[in-house]
N, C-alpha and C positions, 0 to 999 in steps of 0.2 A: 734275654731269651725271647725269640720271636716266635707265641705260638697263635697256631686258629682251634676254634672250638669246631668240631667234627661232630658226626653222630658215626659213632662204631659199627661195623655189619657187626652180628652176633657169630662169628664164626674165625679163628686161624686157619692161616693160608700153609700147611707146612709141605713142605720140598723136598725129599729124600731124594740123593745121588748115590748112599751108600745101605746095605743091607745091616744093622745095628739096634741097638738097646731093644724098646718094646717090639720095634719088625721084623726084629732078628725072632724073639721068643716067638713071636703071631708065626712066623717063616716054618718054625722048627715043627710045628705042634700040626699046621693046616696049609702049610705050599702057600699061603699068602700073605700079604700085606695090605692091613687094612682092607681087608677083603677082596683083594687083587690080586687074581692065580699070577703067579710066577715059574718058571723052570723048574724044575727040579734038580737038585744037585749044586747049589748055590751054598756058599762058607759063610762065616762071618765077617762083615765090612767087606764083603764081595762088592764092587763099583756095578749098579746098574747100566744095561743098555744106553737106559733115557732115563733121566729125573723121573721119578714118580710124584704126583700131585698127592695130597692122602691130607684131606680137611678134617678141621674137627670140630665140635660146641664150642664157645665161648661160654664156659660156665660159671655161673654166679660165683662169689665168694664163697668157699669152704668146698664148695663142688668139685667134682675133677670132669676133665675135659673128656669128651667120647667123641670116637673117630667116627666120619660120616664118609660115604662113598660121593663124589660128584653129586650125582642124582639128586640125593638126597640136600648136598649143600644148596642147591638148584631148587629146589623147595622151599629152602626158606630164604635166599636172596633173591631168586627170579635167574629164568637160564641165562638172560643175557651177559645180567651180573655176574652169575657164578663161571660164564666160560672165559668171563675179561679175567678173572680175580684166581684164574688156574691158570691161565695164558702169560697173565703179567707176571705171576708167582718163578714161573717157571722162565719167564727169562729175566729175570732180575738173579734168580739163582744161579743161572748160567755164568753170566755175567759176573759176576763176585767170586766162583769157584773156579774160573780162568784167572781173575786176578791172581786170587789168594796161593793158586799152585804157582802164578808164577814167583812167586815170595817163598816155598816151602809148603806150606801149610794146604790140607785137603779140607775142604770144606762139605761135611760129610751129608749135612742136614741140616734145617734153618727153619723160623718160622715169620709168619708174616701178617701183621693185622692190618686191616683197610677201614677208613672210614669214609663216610661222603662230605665234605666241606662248600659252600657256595655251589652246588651243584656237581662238584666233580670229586672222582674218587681218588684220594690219594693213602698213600704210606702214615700211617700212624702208628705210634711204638716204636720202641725200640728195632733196629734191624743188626744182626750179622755181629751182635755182642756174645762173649761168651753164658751168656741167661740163653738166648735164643737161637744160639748154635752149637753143632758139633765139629770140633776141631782138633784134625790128628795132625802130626811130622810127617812130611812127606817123606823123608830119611830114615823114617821108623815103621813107614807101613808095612803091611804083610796080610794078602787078605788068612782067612781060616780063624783067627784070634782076633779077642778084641785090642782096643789100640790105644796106647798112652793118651788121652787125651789134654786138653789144655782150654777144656769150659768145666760146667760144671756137673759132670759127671764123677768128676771125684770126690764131691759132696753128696752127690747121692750112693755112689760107692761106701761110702761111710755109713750113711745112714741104714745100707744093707743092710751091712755087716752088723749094724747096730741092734740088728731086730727091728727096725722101727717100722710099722704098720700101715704107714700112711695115714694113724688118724691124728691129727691137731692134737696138743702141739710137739712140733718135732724135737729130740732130743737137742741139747744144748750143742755144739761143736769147739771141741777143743781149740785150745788157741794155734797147736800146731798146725791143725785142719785148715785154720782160717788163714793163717798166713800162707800156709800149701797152695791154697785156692789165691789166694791174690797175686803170688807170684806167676803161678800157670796164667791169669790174666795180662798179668804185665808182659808174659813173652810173649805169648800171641798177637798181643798190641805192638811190641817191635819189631817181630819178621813180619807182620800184615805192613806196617805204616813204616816200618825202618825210623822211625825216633821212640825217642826215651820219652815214656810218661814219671811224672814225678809224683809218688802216694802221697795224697792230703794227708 
């Protein structure tokens, strides 16, 4: 494996093309997202106009991450940084969720962390895995409800259901759970890429 040592911005780049999970709640309660008046009258997994930008902290371990408006990401990376780092976000997204529909699959929302390397800023982390995206059937969609997905949403779905708090540590997950969840990975991996992954 070939990698470079980076220095991290302190901040995820995320990309909503769909109305869902916590934007859906933020949506229902105050017309926005992340702090972003929208329409009124908007469903759930409604498709945006345009991509929405909506950054957030980079929070320590055990911390959770809080959403920040442009501005404020602009604050702490510098404007010029923060308008490449919205700019690139949003057409890398693009980009990926024309692929990915044309395979089936919606590519609902994504996240993206930057760091700076030999002077230039590239892509670090993971990209467009199911940890770091949301991914519906395009054969399945239906805006107004939410939508079978095939990341990891149905690990957190569980862990609702479970009561669990959010505070450390998370309930154990059944082994049916985990197999549920690898499998949703593996399909997604072969409508996106059309070959077979093989489970270590």
């Amino acid at each position: 494996m070939l990698v470079k040592k980076a220095e991290p911005l302190p901040v995820e780049c995320i990309v909503r093309g769909y109305i869902a999970g916590s934007a859906w709640n933020e949506y229902k309660v105050s017309g926005t997202v992340c702090g972003i008046k929208l329409p009124e009258g908007l469903v759930e997994s409604d498709k945006f106009p345009e991509p929405l930008f909506t950054p957030s902290t980079k929070a320590a371990i055990g911390d959770h991450d809080e959403n920040i408006s442009l501005e404020q990401m602009k604050s702490i990376v510098g404007d010029e940084m923060g308008q490449r780092l919205s700019d690139i976000s949003i057409a890398v997204y693009k980009r990926a969720a024309e692929w990915a529909l044309s395979r089936g699959i919606i590519l609902a929302d994504t996240k993206f962390e930057f760091g700076v390397a030999d002077g230039e800023l590239i892509l670090i982390d993971e990209i467009f895995t199911p940890d770091s995206s949301r991914f519906w059937l395009m054969r399945e969609y239906e805006a107004g409800r939410g939508q079978e997905s095939l990341d990891k949403q149905f690990v957190r779905d569980f862990l609702l259901a479970a009561g669990w708090d959010k505070t450390p540590p998370p309930p154990s997950l059944p082994e049916e759970v985990v197999n549920q969840t690898r499998e949703r990975y593996l399909e997604a991996y072969r409508i996106i890429t059309g070959n077979e992954l093989e489970p270590a």
